[in-house]
C-alpha positions as CSV (number, residue, x, y, z in Angstrom):
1,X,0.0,0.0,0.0
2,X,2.8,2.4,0.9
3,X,4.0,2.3,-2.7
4,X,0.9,3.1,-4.7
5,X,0.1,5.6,-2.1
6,X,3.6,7.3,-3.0
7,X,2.7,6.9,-6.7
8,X,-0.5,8.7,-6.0
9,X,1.4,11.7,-4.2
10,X,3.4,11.9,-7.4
11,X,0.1,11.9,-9.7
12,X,-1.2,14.3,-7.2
13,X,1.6,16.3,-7.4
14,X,1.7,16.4,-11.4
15,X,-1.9,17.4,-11.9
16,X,-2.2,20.2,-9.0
17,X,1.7,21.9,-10.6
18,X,0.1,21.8,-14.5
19,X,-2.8,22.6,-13.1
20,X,-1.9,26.0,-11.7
21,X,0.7,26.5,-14.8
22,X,-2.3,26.0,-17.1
23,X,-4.5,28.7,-15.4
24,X,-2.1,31.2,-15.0
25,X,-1.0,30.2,-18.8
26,X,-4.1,31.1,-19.8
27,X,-6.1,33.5,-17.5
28,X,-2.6,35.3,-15.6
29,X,0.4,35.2,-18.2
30,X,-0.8,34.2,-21.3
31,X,1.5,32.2,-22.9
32,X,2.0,28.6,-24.3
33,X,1.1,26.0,-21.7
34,X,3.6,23.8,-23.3
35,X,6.7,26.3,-23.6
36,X,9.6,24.1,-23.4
37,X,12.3,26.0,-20.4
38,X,8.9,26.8,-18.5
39,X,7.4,23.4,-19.0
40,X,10.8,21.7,-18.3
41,X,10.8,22.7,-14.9
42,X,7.7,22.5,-14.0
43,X,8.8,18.8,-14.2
44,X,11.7,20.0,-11.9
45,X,9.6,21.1,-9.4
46,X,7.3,18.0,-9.2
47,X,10.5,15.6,-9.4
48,X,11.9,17.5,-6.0
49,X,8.4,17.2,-4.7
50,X,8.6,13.3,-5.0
51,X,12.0,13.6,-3.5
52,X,11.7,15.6,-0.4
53,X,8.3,13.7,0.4
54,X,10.0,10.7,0.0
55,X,13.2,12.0,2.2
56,X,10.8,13.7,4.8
57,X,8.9,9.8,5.4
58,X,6.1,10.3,3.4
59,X,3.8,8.5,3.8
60,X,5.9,5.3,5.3
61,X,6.5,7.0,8.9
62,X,3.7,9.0,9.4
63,X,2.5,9.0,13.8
64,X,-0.8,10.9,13.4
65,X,-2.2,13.3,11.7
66,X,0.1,16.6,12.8
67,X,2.9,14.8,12.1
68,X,1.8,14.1,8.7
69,X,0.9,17.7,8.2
70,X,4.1,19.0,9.4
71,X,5.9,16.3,7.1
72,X,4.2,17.7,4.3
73,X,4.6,21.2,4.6
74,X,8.3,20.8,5.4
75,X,8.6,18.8,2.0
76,X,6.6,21.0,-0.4
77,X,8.4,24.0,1.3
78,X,11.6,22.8,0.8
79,X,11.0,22.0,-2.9
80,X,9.5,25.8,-3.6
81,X,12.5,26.9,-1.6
82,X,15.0,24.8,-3.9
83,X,13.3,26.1,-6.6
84,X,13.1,29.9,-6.2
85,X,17.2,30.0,-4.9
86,X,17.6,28.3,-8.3
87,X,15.7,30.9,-9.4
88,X,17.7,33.9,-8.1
89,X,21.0,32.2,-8.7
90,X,19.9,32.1,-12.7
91,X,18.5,35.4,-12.6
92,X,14.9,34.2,-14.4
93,X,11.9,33.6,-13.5
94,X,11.7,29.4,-13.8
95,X,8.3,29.1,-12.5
96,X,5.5,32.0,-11.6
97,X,5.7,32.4,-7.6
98,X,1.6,31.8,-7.8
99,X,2.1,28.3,-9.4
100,X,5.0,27.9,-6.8
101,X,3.1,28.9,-4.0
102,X,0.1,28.1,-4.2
103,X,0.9,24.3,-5.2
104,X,2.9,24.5,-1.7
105,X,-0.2,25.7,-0.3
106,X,-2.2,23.0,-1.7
107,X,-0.3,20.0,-1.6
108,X,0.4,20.3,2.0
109,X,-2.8,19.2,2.9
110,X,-3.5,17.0,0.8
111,X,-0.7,14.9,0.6
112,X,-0.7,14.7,4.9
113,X,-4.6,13.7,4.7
114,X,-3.7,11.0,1.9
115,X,-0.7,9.7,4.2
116,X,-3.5,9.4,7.1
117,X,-5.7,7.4,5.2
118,X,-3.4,5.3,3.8
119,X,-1.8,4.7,7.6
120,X,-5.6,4.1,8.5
121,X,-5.7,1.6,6.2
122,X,-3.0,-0.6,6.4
123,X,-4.5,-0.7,10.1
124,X,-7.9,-2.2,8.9
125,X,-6.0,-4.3,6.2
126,X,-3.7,-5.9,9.1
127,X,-1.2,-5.9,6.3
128,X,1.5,-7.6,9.0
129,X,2.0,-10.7,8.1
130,X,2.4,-13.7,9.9
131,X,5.3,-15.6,9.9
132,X,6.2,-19.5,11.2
133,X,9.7,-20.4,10.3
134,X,11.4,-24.3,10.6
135,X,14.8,-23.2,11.1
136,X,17.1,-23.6,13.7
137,X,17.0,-21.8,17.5
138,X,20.1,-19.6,16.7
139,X,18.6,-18.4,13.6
140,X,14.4,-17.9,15.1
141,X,16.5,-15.6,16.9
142,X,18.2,-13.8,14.5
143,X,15.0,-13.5,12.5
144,X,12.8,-12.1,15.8
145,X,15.9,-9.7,15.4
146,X,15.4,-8.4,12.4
147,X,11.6,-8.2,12.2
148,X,11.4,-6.0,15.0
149,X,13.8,-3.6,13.4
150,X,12.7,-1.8,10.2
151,X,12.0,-4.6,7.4
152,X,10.9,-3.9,3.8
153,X,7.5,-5.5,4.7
154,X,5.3,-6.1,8.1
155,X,5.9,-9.4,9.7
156,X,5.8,-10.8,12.9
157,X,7.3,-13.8,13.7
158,X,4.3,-16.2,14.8
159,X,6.0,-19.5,16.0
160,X,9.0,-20.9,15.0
161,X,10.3,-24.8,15.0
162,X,13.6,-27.1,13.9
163,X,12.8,-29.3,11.4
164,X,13.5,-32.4,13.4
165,X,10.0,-31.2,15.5
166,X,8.1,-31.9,12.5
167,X,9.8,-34.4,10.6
168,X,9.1,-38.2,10.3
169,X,8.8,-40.6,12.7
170,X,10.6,-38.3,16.0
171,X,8.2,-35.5,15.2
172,X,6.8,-33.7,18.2
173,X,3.8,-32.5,16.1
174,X,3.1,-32.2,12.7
175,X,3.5,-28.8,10.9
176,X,0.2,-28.8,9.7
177,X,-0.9,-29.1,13.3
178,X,1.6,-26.5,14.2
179,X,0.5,-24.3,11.2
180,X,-3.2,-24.0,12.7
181,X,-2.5,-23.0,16.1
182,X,-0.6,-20.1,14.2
183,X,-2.3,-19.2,11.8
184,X,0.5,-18.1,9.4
185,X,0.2,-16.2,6.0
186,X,3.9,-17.3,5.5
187,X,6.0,-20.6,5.9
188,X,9.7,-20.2,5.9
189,X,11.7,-23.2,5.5
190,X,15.8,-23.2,5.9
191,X,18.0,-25.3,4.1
192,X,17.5,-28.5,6.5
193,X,13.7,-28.3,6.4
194,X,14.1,-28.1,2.3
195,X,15.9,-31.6,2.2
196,X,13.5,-32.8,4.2
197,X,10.7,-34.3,2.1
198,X,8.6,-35.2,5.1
199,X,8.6,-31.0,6.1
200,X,8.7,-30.0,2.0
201,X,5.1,-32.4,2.0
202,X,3.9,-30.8,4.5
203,X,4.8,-27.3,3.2
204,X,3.0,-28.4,0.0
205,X,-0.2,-29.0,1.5
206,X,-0.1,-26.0,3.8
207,X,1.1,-23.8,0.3
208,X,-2.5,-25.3,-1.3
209,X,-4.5,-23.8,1.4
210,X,-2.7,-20.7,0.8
211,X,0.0,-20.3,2.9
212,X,3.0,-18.5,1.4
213,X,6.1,-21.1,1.1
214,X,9.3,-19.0,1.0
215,X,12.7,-20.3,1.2
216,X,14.8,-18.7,4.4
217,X,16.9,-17.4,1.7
218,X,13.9,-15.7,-0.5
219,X,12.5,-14.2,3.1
220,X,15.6,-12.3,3.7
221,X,15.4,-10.7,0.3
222,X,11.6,-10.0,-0.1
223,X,10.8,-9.0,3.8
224,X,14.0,-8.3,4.8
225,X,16.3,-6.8,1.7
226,X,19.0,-8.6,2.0
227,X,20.8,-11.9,1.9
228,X,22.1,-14.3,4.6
229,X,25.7,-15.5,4.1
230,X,25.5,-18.5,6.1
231,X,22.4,-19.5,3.6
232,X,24.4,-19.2,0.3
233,X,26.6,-21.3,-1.5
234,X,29.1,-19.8,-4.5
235,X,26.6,-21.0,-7.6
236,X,24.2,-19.2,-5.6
237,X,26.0,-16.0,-6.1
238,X,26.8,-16.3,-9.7
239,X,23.4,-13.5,-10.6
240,X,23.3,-11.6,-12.9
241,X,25.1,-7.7,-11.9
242,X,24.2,-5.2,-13.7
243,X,27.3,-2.9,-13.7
244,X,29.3,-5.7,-15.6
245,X,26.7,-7.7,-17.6
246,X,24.5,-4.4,-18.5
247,X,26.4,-2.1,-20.5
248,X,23.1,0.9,-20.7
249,X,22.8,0.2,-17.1
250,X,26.5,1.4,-16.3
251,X,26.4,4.4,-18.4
252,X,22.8,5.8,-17.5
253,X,24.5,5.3,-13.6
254,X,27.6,6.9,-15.0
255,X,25.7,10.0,-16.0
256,X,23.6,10.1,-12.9
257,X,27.2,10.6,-11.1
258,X,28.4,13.1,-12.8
259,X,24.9,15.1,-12.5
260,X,24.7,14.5,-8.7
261,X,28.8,15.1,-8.4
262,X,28.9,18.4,-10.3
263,X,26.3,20.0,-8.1
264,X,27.7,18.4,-5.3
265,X,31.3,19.5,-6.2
266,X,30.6,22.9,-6.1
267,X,28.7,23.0,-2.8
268,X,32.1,21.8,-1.6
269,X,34.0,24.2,-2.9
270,X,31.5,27.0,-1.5
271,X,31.9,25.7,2.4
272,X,35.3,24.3,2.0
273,X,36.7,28.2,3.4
274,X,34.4,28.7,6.0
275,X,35.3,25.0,7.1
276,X,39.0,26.0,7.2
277,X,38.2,29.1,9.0
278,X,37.0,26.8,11.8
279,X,39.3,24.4,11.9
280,X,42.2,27.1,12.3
281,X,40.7,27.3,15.7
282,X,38.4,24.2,16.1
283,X,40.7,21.9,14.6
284,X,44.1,22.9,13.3
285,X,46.2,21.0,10.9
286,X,45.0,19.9,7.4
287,X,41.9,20.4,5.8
288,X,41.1,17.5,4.2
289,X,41.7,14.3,5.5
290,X,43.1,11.2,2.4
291,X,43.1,7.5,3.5
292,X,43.5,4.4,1.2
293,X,40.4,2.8,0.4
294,X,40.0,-0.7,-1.6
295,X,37.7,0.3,-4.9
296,X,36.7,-1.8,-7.8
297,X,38.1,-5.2,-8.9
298,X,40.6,-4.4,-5.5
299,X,42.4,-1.3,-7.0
300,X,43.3,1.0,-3.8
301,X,42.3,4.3,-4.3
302,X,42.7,7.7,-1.7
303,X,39.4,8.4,-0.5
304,X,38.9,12.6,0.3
305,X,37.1,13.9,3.5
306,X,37.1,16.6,5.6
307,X,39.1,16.0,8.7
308,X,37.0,15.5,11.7
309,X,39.7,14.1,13.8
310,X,43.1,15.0,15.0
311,X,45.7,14.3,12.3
312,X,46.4,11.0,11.9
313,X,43.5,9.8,14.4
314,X,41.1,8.3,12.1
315,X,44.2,5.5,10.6
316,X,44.2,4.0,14.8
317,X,41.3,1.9,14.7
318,X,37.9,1.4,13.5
319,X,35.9,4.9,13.1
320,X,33.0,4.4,16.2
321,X,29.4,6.1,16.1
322,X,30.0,9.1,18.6
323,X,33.8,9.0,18.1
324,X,35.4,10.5,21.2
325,X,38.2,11.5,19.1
326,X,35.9,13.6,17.1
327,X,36.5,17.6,17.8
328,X,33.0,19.0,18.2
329,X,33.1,21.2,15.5
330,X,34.0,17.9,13.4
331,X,30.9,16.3,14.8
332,X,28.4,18.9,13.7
333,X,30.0,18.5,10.3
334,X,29.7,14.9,11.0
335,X,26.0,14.7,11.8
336,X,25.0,17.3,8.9
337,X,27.0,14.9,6.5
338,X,29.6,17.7,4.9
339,X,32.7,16.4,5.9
340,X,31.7,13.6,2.6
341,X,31.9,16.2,0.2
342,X,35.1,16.0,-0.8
343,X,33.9,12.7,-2.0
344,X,32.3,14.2,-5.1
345,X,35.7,14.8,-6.6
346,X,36.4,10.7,-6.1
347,X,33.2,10.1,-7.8
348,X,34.1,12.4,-10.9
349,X,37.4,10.6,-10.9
350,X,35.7,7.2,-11.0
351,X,37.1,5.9,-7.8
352,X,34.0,6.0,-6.9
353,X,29.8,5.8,-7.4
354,X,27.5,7.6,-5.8
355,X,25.8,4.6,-4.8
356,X,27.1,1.1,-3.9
357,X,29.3,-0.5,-1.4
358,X,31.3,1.8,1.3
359,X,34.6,1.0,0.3
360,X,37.1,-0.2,3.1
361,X,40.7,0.6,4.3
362,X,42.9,-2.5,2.6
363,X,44.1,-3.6,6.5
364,X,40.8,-4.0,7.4
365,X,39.8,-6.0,3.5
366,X,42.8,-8.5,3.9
367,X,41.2,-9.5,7.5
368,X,38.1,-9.5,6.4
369,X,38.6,-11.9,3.2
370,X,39.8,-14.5,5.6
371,X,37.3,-13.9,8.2
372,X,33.6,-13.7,5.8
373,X,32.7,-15.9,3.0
374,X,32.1,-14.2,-0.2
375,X,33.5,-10.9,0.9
376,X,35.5,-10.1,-1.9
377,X,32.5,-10.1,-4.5
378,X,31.4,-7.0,-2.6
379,X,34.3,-5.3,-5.2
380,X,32.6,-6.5,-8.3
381,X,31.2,-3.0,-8.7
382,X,32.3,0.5,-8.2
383,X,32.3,1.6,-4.3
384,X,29.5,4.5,-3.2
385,X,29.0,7.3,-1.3
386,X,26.1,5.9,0.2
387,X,24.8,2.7,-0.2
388,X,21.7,0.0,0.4
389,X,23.4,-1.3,3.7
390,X,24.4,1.9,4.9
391,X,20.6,2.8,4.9
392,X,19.7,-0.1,6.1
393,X,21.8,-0.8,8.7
394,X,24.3,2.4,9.9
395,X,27.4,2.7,10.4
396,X,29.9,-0.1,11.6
397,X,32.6,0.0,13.8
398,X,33.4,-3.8,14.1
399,X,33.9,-7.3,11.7
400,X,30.3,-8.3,13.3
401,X,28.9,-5.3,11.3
402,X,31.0,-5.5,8.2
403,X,29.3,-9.2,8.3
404,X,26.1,-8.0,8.9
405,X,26.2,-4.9,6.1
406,X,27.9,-7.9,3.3
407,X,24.3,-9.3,3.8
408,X,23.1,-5.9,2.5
409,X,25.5,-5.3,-0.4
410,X,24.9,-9.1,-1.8
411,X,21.1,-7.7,-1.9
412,X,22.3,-4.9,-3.7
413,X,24.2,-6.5,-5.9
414,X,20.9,-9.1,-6.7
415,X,18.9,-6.4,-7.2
416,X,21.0,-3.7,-8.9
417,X,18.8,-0.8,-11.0
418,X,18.3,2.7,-11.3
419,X,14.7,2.2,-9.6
420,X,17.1,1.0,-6.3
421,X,19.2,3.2,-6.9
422,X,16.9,6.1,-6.6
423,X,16.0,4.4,-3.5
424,X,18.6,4.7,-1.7
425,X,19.4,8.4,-2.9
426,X,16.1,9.0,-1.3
427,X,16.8,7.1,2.3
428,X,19.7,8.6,2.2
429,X,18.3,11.6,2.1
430,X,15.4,10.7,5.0
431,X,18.4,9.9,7.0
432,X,19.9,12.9,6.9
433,X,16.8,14.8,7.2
434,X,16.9,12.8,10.0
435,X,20.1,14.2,11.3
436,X,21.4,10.2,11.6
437,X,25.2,11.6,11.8
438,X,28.3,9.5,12.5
């Protein structure tokens, strides 16, 4: 529901902008509806409207009805803000301040009530699904883990059991039995249970009264969005990945770099004085801060930031959430996400994307090749400024959460696209909205 209720903000969005450009086209202004630089950002302004309702938590995270209004009018305020700077900075009039305005004005409302309803009715809908897994104790608790955290869809974990509980002759009960004292809407079976043909028979009649049958491996991806290591074996791995076997898919990705890095380049080159100024006093030493970073196919790479840390800090140990040996002043540029900005000038050197895997210092990689399966195919594509696991799961500080994001990059790389892609720029964005610093 969440998603066609976004696609409906957009559609909302669309006809209330043309709307108000077509009046004062032909009642205010009097020109072509359809003149092309006028018309070209009116499209503009609706694409920044689906952004910063998306980045604001519309309409996944709505609490109530204030918070949805407030939501709103932060999001459609920021895009009429975005759009008049751009305005001044040009020198032209882009868009009439009435169709600018008064969509603001409209679409406030509207898209908070819409978010309501639709949070109204994934409450009558019980859209939660109910989940009994036949995996092992170690991994029912992994998974009541996970589902309390923030999955890609509602589940609760109903009942759980290990396959010997339910298989042949040493059963304790039957899973059918089990299944209607549950009452699930989804069976997961690991990779135990799915040898099992007494558990897979069971499964099968359960699956024709129409319980969902999902392999543990297939849950992690759909509810979860990502994939459990200890689950896979290497043919398992061998997907397609678009940024080698999809030649229009890296250069459309290419292009979307370069239009978010030039932008982005220049912002860092308009705060990059005022954050020396600071760190004369704040923070002396050097500006930026250059460490080794393991990029694509293993090639090492420097990775630009601005310093945060004392010189020479940051190469000690792993970086921590809340850092003590963060200066303050590098912590507010921590938690409002400009000490990355350097970074733009790695992506428009290639070293890196704007989205994919965080790349790694080469110490940490060689450990971490021996230690985790599969880690290495986390280098098959180009390393991001943000990326899928870093949305999903933070920051790391230790090999238990480089283990733990490797999940998320393998779901990445499975479901590699512009449509995630745009995903992620938008989470990203939420979480910095946010304020989720480091």
């Amino acid at each position: 529901m969440a998603r066609s209720t976004r696609w409906l903000i957009v559609a909302l969005s669309a006809a209330v902008v043309c709307g108000l450009e077509d009046f004062h086209a032909h009642f205010i202004g009097h020109y072509p509806f359809t003149q092309l630089p006028r018309f070209a950002w009116l499209l503009v302004f609706v694409a920044l409207i689906w952004v910063t309702t998306y980045a604001v938590g519309i309409p996944d995270e709505v609490e109530g009805a204030g918070d949805a209004l407030v939501r709103a009018a932060v999001a459609v305020g920021a895009s009429a803000g975005a759009v008049s700077v751009i305005a001044l900075l040009v020198a032209a009039p882009l868009l009439p301040r009435f169709v600018v305005f008064t969509s603001a004005a409209l679409l406030a409302p509207l898209d908070a009530a819409i978010s309501v309803l639709a949070r109204r009715g994934r409450r009558r809908e019980g859209d939660t699904q109910r989940v009994l897994a036949v995996v092992e104790p170690s991994e029912a608790v992994t998974l009541l883990g996970e589902l309390a955290r923030r999955p890609e869809r509602r589940a609760v974990l109903a009942g759980t059991c290990r396959t010997s509980d339910v298989s042949g002759m040493t059963r304790r009960t039957s899973l059918v039995e089990l299944a209607e004292a549950e009452r699930p809407s989804v069976l997961v079976l690991d990779r135990v249970a799915q040898a099992d043909e007494h558990v897979v028979a069971q499964a099968a009649l359960l699956h024709r009264r129409g319980v969902r049958v999902r392999t543990l491996t297939l849950f992690y991806d759909e509810w979860l969005g990502k994939l459990p290591v200890g689950e896979l074996e290497r043919m398992s791995l061998l997907f397609d990945v678009n940024e080698l076997h999809r030649a229009r898919y890296a250069g459309v990705k290419r292009a979307l770099d370069v239009a978010l890095a030039l932008p982005g380049s220049l912002l860092c080159l308009a705060v990059a004085p005022v954050i020396a100024l600071v760190n004369l006093v704040a923070n002396p030493g050097p500006l930026l801060f250059r460490q080794a970073r393991v990029g694509k196919d293993g090639r090492v790479f420097t990775i630009l930031k601005f310093r945060t840390m004392p010189p020479h800090a940051e190469d000690s140990c792993w970086t921590m959430d809340d850092d003590p040996r963060v200066r303050p002043f590098g912590r507010l540029i921590r938690r409002t996400h400009l000490d990355e900005l350097p970074q733009f000038f790695n992506v428009l050197r290639h070293d890196l994307s704007v989205i994919g895997p965080r790349p790694e210092q080469p110490r940490y990689v060689e450990e971490l090749r021996e230690k985790i399966p599969y880690y290495d195919l986390r280098h098959l594509v180009r390393p991001g400024l943000t990326g899928w696991a870093q949305v999903k799961y933070g920051y790391g500080a230790s090999e238990l959460d480089a283990f733990e994001k490797l999940q998320y990059d393998f779901y990445y790389l499975r479901h590699q696209g512009i449509g995630l892609d745009l995903r992620i720029i938008g989470r990203t964005l939420r979480s910095i909205a946010g304020r989720q610093g480091r």
